[in-house]
C-alpha positions in Angstrom: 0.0 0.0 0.0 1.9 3.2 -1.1 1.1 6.2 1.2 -0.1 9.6 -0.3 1.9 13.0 0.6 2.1 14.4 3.8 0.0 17.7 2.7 -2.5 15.5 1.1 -3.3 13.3 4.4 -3.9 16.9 6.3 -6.0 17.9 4.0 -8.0 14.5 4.1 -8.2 14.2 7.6 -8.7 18.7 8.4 -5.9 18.6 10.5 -3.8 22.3 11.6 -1.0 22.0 13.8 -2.8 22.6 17.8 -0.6 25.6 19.2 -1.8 24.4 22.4 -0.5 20.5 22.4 2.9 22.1 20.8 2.8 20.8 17.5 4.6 21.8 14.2 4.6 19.5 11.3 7.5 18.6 9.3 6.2 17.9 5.5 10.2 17.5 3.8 10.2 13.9 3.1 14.3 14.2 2.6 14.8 15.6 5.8 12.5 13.0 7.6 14.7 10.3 6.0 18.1 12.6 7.2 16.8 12.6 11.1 15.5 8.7 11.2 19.4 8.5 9.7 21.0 9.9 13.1 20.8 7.0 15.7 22.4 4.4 13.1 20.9 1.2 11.6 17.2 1.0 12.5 16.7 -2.3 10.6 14.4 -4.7 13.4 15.1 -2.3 16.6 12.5 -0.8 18.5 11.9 2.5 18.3 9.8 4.8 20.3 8.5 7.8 18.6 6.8 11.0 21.0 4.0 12.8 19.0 3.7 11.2 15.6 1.2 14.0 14.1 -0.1 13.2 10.9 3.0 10.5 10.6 5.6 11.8 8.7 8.8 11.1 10.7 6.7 7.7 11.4 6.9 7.0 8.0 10.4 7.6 7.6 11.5 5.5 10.7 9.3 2.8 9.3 11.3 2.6 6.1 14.6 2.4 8.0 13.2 -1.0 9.0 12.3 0.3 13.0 9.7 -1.1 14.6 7.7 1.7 16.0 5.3 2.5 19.1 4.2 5.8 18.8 2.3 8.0 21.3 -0.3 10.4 20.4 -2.0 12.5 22.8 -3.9 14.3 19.4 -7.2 12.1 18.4 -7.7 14.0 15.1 -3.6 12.4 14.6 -5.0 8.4 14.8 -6.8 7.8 11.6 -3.9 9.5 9.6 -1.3 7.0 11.4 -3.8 3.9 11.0 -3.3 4.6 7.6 0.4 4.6 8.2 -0.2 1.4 10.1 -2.0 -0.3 7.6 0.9 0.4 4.9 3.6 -1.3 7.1 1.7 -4.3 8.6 3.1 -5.5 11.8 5.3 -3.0 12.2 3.9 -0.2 14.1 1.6 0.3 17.0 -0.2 3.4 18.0 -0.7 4.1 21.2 -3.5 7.3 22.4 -2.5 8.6 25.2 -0.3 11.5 27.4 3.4 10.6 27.0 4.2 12.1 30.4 1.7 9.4 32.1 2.8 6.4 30.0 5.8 4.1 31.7 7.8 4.2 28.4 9.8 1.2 29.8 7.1 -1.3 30.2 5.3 -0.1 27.1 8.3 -1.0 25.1 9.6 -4.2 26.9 12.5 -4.5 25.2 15.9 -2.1 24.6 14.8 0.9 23.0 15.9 3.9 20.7 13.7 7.2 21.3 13.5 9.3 18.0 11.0 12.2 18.3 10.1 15.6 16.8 9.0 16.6 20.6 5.9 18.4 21.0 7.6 21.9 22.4 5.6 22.3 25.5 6.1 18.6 27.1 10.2 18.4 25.2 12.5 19.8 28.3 10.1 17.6 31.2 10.6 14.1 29.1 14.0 14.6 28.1 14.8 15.5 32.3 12.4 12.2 32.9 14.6 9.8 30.6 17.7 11.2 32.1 16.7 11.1 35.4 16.4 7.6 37.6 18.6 6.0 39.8 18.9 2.9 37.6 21.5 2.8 35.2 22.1 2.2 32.3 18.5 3.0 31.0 16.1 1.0 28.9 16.6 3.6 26.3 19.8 2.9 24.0 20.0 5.9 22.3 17.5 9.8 22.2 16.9 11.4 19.0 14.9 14.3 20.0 14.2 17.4 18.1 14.5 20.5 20.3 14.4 24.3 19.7 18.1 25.3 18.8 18.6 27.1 22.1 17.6 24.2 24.4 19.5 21.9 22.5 22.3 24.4 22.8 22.2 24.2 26.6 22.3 20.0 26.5 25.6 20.2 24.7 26.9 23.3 26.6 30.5 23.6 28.2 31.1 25.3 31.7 31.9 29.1 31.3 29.5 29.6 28.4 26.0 31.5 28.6 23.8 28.0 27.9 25.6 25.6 30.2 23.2 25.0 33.0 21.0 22.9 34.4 20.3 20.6 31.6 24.2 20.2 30.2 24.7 18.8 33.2 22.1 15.7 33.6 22.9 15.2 30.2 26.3 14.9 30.1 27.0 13.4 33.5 26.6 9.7 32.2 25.9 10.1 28.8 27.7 11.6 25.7 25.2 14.3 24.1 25.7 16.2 20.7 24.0 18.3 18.4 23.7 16.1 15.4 21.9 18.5 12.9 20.1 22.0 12.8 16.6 22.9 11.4 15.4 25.8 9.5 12.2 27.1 11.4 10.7 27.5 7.1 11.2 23.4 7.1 7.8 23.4 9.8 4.2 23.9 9.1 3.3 26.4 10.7 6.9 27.7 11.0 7.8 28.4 14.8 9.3 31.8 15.5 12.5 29.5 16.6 15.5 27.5 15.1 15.4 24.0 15.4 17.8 20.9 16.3 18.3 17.3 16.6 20.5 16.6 19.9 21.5 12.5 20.0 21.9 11.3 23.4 23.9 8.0 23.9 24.1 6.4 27.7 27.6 6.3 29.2 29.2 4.6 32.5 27.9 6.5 35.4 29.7 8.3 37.8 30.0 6.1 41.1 28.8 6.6 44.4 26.7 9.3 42.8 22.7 9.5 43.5 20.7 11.0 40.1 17.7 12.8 42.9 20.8 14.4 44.5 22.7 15.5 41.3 18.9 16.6 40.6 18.8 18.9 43.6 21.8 20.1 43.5 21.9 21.9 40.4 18.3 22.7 40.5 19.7 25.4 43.6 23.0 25.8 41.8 21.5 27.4 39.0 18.1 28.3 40.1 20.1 31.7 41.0 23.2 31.6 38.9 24.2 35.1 39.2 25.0 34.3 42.6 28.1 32.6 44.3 27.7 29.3 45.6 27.6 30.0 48.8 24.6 32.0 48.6 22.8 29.2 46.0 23.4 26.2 47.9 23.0 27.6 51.8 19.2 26.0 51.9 20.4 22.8 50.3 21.3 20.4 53.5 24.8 19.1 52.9 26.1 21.2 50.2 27.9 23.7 51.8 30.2 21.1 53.8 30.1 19.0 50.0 32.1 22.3 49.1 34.6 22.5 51.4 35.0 18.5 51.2 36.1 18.4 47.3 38.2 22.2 48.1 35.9 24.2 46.0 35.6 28.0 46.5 32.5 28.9 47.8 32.5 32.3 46.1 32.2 30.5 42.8 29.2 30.6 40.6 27.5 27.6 39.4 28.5 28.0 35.6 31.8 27.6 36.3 32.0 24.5 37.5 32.5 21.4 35.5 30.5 18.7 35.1 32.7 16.7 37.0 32.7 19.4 40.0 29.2 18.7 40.3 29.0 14.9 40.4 31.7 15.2 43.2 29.9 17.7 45.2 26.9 15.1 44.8 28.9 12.3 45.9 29.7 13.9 49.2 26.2 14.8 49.6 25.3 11.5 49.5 21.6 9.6 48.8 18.8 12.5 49.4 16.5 10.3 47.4 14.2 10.3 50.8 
């Protein structure tokens, strides 16, 4: 069963892009192909795919071979990927439903890639979520996610730059992050007033002794008020303070200039605040 163009499905099925649940649609069928390309071979590997839409990066991870389970939280989106579903038999399952509610490790069952054009309002909280956990490795082998350019900019940030925060470090604490391609905001319908990215996220061996909740909490205050020196940061956080003088870092530092590995050692001292 050969598929019809992207445009011509919206038309057939009414569908606009709802500001609301985030959504942009990506129509270039080239491009599609270029972003399933970025995790590697996808021939018989499950893939997990955020916020199909109408299908088209769907399509494009089907015809790498992937075995998909996508999640829509859009009704209007499931006949337009039944029809998708009915062209590769077998090979993809659609599940309705909120990604943030959905345990993406026993829907899958099995090692899984994540490739997803995120939906821009729920992007930053799953990509946190699949980073986050005090198991490791994760279930997840590999994220493709599509971001806008300045929020995948702060995932791959270095220390002493304006985007490292935060997020550059739970993504790069234990795992390797990159920015594998950029993406024009004319390539979307409707075009979002914002650049585009695709970051690729690959696990890596965990830092030992190191709890994730902790890491969590501590540069959640670290950077909650960046402009301010640690001390100042980090006096409400139980721990940190002493954590500071433990691994002989200067207090009147601010959070941005610490490395990565700075921060998994002032964790490590801090111990499991899981509770």
């Amino acid at each position: 069963m050969s598929l019809p163009p992207l445009r011509e499905v919206i038309a057939a099925h009414g569908l606009s892009a709802s500001k609301a649940l985030g959504q942009n649609f990506l129509f270039d069928e080239q491009l599609l192909g270029r972003i399933a390309a970025v995790p590697g071979k996808l021939e018989d590997r499950a893939v997990l795919e955020i916020g199909p839409g109408p299908g088209g990066l769907t399509r494009a991870l089907l015809r790498a071979g992937a075995r998909v389970t996508a999640i829509e939280r859009d009704s209007r989106c499931i006949p337009a990927l039944a029809e998708v579903e009915a062209a590769f038999p077998g090979r993809l399952r659609v599940v309705e439903g909120d990604a943030l509610k959905i345990d993406h490790a026993d829907l899958m069952g099995e090692p899984f890639a994540v490739v997803a054009n995120l939906p821009y309002n729920i992007g930053t909280l799953l990509f946190t979520r699949w980073l986050g956990g005090e198991a490791w490795p994760p279930k997840w082998t590999s994220l493709t996610l599509m971001f806008q350019q300045e929020v995948a900019q702060r995932i791959v940030a270095k220390p002493g730059t304006s985007a490292y925060g935060r997020l550059a470090v739970l993504a790069q604490w234990r795992a390797t992050a990159k920015l594998a391609m950029k993406v024009h905001r004319s390539a979307f319908t409707p075009p979002p007033k914002v650049m585009s990215a695709i970051v690729h996220v690959e696990p890596a061996e965990a830092a030992p002794g190191v709890s994730a909740r902790t890491l969590e909490r501590l540069t959640e205050a670290a950077f909650g008020q960046r402009r301010k020196m640690l001390r100042q940061s980090l006096k409400g956080l139980p721990g940190a303070l002493d954590a500071l003088d433990a691994c002989a870092i200067d207090p009147t530092r601010r959070a941005e200039t610490l490395t990565v590995e700075d921060f998994t050692a002032i964790a490590r001292e801090m111990g499991d605040q899981t509770r």
